[in-house]
C-alpha positions as protocol buffer text, in pm:
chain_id: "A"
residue {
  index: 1
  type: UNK
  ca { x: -1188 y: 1736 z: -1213 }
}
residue {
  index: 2
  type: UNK
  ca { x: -932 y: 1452 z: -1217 }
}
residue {
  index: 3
  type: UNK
  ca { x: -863 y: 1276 z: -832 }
}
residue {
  index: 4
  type: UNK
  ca { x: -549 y: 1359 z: -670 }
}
residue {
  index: 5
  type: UNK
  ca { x: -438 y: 1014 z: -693 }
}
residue {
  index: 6
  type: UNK
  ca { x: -410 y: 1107 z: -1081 }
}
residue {
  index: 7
  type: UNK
  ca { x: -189 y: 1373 z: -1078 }
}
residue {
  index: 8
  type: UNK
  ca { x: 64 y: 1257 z: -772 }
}
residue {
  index: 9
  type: UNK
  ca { x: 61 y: 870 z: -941 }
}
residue {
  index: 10
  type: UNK
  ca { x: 38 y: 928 z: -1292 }
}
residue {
  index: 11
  type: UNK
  ca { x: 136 y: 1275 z: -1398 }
}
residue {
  index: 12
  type: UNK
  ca { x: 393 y: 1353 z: -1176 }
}
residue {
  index: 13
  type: UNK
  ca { x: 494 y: 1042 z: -1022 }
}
residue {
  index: 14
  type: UNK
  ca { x: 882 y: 1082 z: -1013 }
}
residue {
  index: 15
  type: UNK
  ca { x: 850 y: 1267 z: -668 }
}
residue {
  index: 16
  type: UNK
  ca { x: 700 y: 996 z: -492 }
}
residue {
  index: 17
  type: UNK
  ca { x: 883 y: 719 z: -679 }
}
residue {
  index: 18
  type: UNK
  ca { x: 1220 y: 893 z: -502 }
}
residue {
  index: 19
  type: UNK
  ca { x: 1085 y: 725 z: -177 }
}
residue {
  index: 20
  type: UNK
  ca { x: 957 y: 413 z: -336 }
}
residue {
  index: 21
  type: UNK
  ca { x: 1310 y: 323 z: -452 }
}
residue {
  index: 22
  type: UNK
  ca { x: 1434 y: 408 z: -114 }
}
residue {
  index: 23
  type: UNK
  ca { x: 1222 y: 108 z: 7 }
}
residue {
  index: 24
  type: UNK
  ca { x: 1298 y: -155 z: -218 }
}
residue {
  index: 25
  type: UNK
  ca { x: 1587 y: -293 z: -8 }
}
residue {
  index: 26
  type: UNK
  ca { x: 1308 y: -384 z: 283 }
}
residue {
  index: 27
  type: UNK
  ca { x: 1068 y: -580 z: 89 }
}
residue {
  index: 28
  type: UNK
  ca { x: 1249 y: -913 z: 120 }
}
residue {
  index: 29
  type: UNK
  ca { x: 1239 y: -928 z: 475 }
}
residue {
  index: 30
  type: UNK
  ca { x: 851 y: -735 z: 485 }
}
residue {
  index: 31
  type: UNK
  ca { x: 787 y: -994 z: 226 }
}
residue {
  index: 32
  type: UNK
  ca { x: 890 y: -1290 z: 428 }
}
residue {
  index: 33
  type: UNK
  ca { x: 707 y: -1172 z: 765 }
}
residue {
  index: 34
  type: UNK
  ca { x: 365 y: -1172 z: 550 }
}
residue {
  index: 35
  type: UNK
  ca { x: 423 y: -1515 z: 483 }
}
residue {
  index: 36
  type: UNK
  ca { x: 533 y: -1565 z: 836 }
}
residue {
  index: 37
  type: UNK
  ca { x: 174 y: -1450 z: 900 }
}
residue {
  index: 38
  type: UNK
  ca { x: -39 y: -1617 z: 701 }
}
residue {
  index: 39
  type: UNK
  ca { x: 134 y: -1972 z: 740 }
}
residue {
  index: 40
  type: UNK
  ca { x: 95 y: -1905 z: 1103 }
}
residue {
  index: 41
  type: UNK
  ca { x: -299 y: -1884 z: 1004 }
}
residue {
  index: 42
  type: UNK
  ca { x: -253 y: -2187 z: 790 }
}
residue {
  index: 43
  type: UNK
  ca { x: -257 y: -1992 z: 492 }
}
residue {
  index: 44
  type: UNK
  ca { x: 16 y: -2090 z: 252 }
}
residue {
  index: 45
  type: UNK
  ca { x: -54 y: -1887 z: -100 }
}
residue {
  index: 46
  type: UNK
  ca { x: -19 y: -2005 z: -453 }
}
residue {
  index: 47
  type: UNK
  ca { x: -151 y: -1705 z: -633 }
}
residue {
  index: 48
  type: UNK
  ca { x: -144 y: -1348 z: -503 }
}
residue {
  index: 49
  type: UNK
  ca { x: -285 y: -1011 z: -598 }
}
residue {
  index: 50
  type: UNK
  ca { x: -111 y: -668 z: -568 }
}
residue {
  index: 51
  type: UNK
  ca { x: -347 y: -398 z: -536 }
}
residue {
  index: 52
  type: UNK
  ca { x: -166 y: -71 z: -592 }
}
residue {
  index: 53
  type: UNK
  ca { x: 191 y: -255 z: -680 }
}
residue {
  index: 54
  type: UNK
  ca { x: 364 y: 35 z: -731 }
}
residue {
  index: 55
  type: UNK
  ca { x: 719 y: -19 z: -839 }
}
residue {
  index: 56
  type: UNK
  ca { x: 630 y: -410 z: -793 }
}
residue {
  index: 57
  type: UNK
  ca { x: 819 y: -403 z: -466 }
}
residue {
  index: 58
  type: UNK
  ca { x: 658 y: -680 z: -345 }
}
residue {
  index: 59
  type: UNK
  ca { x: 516 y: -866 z: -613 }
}
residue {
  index: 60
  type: UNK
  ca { x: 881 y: -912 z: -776 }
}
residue {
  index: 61
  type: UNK
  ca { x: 984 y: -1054 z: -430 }
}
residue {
  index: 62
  type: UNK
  ca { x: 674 y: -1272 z: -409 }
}
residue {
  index: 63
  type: UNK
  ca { x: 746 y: -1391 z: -763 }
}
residue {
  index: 64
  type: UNK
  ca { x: 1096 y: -1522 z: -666 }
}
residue {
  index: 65
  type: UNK
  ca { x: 927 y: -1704 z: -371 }
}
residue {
  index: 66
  type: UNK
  ca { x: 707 y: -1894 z: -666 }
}
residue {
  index: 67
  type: UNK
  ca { x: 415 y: -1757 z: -620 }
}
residue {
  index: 68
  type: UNK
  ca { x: 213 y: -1628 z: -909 }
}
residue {
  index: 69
  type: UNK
  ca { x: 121 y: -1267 z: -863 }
}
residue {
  index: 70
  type: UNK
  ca { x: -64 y: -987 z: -1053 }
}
residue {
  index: 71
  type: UNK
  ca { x: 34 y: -647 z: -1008 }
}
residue {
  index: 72
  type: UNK
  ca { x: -215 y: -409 z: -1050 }
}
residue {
  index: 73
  type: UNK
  ca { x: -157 y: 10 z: -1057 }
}
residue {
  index: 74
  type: UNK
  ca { x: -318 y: 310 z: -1205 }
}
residue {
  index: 75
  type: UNK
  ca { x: 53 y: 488 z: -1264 }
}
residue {
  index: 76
  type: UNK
  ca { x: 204 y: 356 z: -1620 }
}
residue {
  index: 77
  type: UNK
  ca { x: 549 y: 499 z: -1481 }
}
residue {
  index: 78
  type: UNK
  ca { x: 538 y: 300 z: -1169 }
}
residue {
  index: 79
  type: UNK
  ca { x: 465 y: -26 z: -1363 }
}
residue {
  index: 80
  type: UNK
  ca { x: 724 y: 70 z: -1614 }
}
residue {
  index: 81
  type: UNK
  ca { x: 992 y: 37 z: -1351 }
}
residue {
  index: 82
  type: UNK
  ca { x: 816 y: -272 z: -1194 }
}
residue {
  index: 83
  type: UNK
  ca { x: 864 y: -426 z: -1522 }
}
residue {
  index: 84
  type: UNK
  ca { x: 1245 y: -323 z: -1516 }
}
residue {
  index: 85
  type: UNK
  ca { x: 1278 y: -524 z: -1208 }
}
residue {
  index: 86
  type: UNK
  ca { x: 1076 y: -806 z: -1262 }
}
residue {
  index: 87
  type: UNK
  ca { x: 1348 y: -861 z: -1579 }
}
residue {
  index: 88
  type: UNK
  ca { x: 1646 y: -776 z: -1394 }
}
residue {
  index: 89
  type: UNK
  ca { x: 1507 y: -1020 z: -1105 }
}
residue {
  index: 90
  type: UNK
  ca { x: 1420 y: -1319 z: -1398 }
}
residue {
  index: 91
  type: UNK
  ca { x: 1069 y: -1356 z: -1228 }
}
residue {
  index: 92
  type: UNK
  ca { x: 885 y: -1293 z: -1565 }
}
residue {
  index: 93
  type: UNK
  ca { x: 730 y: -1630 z: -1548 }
}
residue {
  index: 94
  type: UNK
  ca { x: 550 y: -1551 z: -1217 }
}
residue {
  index: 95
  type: UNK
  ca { x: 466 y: -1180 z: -1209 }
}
residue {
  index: 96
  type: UNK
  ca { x: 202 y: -1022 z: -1456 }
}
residue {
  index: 97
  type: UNK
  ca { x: 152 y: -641 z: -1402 }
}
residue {
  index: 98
  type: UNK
  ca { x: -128 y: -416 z: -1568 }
}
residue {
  index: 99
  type: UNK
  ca { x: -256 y: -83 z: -1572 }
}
residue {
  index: 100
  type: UNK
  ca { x: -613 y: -134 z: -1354 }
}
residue {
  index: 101
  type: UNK
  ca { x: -762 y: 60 z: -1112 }
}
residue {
  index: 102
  type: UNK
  ca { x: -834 y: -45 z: -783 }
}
residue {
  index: 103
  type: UNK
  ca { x: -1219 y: 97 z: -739 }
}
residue {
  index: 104
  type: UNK
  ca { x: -1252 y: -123 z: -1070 }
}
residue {
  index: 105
  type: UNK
  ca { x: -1216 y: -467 z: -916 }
}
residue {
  index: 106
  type: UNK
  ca { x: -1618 y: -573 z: -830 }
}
residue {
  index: 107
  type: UNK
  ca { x: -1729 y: -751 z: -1133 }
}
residue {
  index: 108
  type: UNK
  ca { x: -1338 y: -872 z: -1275 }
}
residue {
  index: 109
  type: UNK
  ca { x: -1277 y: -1258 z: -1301 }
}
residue {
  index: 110
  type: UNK
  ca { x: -1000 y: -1461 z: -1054 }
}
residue {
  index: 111
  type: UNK
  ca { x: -973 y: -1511 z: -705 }
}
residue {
  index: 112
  type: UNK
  ca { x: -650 y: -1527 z: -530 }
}
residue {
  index: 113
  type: UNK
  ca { x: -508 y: -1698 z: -206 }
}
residue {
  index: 114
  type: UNK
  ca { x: -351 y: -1342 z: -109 }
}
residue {
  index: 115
  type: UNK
  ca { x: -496 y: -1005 z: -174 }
}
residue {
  index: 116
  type: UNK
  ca { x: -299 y: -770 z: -34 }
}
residue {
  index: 117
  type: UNK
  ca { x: -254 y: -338 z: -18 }
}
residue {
  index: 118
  type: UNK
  ca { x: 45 y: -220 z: 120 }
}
residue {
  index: 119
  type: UNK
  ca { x: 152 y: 97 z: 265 }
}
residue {
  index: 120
  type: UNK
  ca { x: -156 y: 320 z: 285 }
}
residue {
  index: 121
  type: UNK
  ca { x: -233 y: 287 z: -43 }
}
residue {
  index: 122
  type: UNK
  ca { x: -608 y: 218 z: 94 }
}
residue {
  index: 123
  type: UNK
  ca { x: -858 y: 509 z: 183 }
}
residue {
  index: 124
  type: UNK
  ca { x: -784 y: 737 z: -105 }
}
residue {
  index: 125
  type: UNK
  ca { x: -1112 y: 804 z: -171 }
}
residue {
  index: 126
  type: UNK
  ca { x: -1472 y: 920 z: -59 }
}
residue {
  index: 127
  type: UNK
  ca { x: -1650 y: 677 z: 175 }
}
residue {
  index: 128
  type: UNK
  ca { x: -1868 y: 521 z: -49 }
}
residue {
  index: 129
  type: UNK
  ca { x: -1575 y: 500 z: -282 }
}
residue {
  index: 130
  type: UNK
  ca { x: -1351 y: 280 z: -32 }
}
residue {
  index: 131
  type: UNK
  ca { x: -1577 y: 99 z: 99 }
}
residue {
  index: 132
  type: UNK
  ca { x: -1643 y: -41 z: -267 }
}
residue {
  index: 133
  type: UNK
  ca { x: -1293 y: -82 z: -331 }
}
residue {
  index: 134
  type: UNK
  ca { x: -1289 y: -309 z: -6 }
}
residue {
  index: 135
  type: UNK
  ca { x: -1558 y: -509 z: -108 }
}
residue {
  index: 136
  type: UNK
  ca { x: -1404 y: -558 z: -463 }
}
residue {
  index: 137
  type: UNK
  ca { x: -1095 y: -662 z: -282 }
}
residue {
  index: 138
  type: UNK
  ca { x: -1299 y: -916 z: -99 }
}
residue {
  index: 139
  type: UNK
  ca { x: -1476 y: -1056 z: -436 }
}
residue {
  index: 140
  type: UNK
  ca { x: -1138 y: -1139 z: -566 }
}
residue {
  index: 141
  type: UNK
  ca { x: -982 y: -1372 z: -251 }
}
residue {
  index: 142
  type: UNK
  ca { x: -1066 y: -1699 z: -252 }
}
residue {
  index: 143
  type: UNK
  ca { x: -1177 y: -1943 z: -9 }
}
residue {
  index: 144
  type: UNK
  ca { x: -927 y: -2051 z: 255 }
}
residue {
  index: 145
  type: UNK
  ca { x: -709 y: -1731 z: 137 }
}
residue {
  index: 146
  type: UNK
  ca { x: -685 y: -1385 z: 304 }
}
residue {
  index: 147
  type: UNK
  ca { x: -666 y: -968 z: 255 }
}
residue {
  index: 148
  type: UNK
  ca { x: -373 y: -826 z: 411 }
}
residue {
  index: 149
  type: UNK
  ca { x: -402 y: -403 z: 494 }
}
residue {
  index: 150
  type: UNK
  ca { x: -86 y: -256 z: 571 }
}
residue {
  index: 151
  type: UNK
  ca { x: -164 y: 131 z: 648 }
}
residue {
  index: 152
  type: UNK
  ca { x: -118 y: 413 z: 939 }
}
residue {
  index: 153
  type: UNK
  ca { x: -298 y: 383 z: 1242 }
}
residue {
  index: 154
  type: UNK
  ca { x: -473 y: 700 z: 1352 }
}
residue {
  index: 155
  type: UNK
  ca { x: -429 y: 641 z: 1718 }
}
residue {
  index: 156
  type: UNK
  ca { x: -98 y: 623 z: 1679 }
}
residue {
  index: 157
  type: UNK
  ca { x: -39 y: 871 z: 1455 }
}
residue {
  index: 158
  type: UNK
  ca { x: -235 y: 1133 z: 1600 }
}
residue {
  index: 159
  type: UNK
  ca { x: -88 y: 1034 z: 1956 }
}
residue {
  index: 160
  type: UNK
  ca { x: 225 y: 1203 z: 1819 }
}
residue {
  index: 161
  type: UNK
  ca { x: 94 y: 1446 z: 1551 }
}
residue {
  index: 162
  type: UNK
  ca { x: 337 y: 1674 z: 1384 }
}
residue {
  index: 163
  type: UNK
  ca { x: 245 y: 1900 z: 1134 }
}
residue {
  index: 164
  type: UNK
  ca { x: 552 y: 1945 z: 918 }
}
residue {
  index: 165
  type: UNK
  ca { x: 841 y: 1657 z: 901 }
}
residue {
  index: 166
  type: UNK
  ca { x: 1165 y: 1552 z: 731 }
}
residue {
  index: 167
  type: UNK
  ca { x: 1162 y: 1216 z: 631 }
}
residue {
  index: 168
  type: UNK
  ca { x: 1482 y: 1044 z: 549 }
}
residue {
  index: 169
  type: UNK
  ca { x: 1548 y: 1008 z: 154 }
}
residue {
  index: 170
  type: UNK
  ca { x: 1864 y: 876 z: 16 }
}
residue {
  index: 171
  type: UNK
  ca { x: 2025 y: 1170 z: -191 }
}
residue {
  index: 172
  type: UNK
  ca { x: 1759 y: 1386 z: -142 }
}
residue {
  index: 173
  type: UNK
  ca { x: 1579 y: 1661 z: 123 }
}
residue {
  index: 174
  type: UNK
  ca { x: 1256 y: 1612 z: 169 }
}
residue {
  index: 175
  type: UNK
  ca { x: 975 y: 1844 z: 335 }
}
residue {
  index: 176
  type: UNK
  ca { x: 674 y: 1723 z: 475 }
}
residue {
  index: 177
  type: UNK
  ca { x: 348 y: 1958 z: 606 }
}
residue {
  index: 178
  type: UNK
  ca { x: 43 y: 1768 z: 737 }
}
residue {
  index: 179
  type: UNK
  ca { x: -309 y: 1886 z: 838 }
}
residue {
  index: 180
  type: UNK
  ca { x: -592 y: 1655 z: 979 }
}
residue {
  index: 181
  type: UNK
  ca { x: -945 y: 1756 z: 955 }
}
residue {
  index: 182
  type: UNK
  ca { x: -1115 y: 1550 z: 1280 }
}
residue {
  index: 183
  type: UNK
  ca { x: -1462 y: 1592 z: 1101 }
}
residue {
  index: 184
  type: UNK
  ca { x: -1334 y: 1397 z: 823 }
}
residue {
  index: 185
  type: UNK
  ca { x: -1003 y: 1206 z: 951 }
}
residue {
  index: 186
  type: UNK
  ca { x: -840 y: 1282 z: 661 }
}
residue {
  index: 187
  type: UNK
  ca { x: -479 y: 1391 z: 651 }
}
residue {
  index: 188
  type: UNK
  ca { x: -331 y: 1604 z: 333 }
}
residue {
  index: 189
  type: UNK
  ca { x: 25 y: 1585 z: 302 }
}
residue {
  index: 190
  type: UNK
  ca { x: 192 y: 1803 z: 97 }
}
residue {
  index: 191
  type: UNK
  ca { x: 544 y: 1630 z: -4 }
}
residue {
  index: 192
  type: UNK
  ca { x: 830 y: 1909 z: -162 }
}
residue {
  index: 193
  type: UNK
  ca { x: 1110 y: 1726 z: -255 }
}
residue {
  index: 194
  type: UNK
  ca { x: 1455 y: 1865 z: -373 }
}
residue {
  index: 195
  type: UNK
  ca { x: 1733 y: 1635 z: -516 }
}
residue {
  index: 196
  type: UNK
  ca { x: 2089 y: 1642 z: -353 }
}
residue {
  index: 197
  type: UNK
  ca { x: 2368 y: 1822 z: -600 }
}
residue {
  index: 198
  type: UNK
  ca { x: 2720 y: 1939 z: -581 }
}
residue {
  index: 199
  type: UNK
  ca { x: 2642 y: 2262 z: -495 }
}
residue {
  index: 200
  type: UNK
  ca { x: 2369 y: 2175 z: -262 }
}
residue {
  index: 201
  type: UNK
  ca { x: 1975 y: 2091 z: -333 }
}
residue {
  index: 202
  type: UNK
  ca { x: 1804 y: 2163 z: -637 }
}
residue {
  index: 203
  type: UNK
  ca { x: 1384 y: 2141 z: -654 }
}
residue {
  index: 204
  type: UNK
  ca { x: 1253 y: 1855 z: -795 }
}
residue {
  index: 205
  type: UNK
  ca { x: 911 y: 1888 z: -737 }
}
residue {
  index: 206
  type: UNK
  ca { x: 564 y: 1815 z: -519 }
}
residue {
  index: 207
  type: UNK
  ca { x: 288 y: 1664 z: -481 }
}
residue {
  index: 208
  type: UNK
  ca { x: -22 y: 1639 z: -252 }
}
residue {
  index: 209
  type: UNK
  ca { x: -198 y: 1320 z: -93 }
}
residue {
  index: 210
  type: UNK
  ca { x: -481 y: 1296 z: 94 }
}
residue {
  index: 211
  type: UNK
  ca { x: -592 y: 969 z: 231 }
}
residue {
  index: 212
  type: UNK
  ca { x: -852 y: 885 z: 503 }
}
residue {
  index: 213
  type: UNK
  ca { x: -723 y: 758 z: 807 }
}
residue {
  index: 214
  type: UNK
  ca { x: -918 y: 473 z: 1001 }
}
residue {
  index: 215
  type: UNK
  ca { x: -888 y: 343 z: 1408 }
}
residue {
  index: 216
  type: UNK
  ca { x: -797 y: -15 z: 1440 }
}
residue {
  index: 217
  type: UNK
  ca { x: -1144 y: -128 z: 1521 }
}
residue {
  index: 218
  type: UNK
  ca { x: -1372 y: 122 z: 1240 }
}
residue {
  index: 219
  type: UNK
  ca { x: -1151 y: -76 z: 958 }
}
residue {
  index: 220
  type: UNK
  ca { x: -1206 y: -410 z: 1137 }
}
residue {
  index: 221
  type: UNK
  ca { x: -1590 y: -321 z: 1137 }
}
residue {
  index: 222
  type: UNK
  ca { x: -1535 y: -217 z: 743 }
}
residue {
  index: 223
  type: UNK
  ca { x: -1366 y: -515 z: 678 }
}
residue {
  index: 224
  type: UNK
  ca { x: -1700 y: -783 z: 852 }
}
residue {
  index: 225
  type: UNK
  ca { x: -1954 y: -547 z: 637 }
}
residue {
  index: 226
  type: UNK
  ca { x: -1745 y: -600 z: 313 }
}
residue {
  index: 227
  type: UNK
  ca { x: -1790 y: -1002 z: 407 }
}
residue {
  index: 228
  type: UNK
  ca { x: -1473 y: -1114 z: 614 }
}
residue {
  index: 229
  type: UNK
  ca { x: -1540 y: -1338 z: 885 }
}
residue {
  index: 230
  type: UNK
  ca { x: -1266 y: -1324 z: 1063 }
}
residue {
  index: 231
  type: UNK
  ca { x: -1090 y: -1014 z: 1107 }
}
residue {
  index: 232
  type: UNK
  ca { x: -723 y: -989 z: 1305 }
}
residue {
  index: 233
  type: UNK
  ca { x: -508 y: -645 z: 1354 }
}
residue {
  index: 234
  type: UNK
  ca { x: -154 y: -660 z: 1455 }
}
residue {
  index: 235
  type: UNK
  ca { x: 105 y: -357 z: 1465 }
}
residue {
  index: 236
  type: UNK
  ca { x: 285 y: -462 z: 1179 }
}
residue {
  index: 237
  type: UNK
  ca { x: 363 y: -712 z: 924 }
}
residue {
  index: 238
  type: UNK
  ca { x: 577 y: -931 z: 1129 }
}
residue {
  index: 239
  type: UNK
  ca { x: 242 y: -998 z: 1398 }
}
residue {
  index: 240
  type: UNK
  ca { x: 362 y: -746 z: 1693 }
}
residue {
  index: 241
  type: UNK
  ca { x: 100 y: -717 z: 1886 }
}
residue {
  index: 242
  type: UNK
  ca { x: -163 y: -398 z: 1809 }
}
residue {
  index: 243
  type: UNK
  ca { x: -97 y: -116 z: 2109 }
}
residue {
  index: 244
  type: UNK
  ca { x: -267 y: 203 z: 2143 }
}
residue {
  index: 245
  type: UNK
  ca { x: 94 y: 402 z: 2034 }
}
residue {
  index: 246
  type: UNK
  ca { x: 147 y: 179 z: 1742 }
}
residue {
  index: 247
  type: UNK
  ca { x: 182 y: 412 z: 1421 }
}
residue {
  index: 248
  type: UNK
  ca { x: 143 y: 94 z: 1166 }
}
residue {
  index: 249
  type: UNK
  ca { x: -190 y: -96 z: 1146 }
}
residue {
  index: 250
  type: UNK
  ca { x: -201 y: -468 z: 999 }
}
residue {
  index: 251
  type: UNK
  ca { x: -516 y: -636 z: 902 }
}
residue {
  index: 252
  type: UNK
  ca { x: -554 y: -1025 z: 812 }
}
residue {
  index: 253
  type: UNK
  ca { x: -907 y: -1077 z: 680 }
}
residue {
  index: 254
  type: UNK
  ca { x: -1026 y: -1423 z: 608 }
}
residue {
  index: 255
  type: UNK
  ca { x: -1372 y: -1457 z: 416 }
}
């Protein structure tokens, strides 16, 4: 039975790539607080991997900063359009993207000043599953470089739990419902999505996600297993500091 992560990434990706394009516009300024944060660690990188890249949101932006990245992503469409806008962007010479999966990256050759994940696009999978994927992500950094997480809290996010919601989409109406299972913390979303016409809204499509959520300190305690010695959370990408309402969670581990 193929993973979910096939069939919402790969076979029907254009619902969720909707809301990726909807985000493109704040990856300069995300992009420039994560360097905010790791120069403020010292931490200046030359080379950078994107786990997950997606539509190459950040690694185009990285790219234009000089920095060599690789884009990694499971979804061909997704890398397609990351490809469109590493061209229109003339960052060719920095940015390499390739189909790879992530629970594939023990074992691979290169280390990188900056491996990052963005976005909750970490826990997808069964326990044993991501905490592999974390310690392949911690093979590939090299000394003196850092992992960046950028994911939901669940304190937060259970705090204010809401089982349906209508996130804002540009041209679109979207329809969230949500259920947590406390035995697992995992949250399924299923995401309906129906495009914006003349006459009024037209169904485009769905698809279902289902991602483990982790508390600030159980990823921390992940992250020292996997091999990191030092291990910093923060509320965001820009270093606000980590409160028990905060929805976003940012970690910054250093081998």
């Amino acid at each position: 039975m193929a993973h979910w992560t096939d069939e919402a990434f790969r076979e029907n990706s254009g619902v969720f790539r909707r809301h990726l394009e909807d985000r493109v516009d704040a990856a300069a300024e995300e992009t420039d607080d994560l360097l905010a944060l790791l120069g403020d660690r010292g931490i200046e990188p030359a080379s950078a991997l994107d786990v997950a890249c997606g539509i190459g949101r950040h690694a185009v932006e990285l790219g234009d900063r000089d920095i060599a990245v690789r884009g990694i992503d499971i979804s061909e469409p997704y890398l397609d359009r990351a490809r469109e806008r590493v061209a229109d962007r003339g960052v060719g010479d920095a940015v390499t993207l390739e189909r790879a999966d992530m629970r594939d990256l023990a074992g691979r050759d290169g280390e990188y000043d900056l491996v990052y994940n963005l976005w909750t696009s970490f826990g997808y999978y069964d326990e044993e599953t991501n905490r592999a994927v974390l310690a392949g992500m911690y093979e590939r950094v090299a000394d003196g470089g850092a992992l960046v997480l950028e994911l939901v809290n669940r304190e937060g996010v259970l705090a204010e739990f809401r089982p349906a919601a209508v996130p804002e989409v540009a041209d679109a109406l979207v329809v969230e419902s949500v259920e947590y299972d406390p035995e697992t913390a995992r949250m399924e979303t299923t995401r309906r999505v129906f495009a914006e016409t003349d006459g009024g809204y037209d169904y485009e499509g769905e698809m279902v996600y289902d991602v483990r959520l982790y508390a600030p300190a159980e990823l921390a305690a992940l992250c020292r297993r996997a091999g990191f010695e030092s291990v910093s959370l923060y509320a965001g990408l820009g270093g606000e500091p980590l409160e028990r309402e905060s929805t976003r969670l940012v970690v910054v581990a250093e081998p």
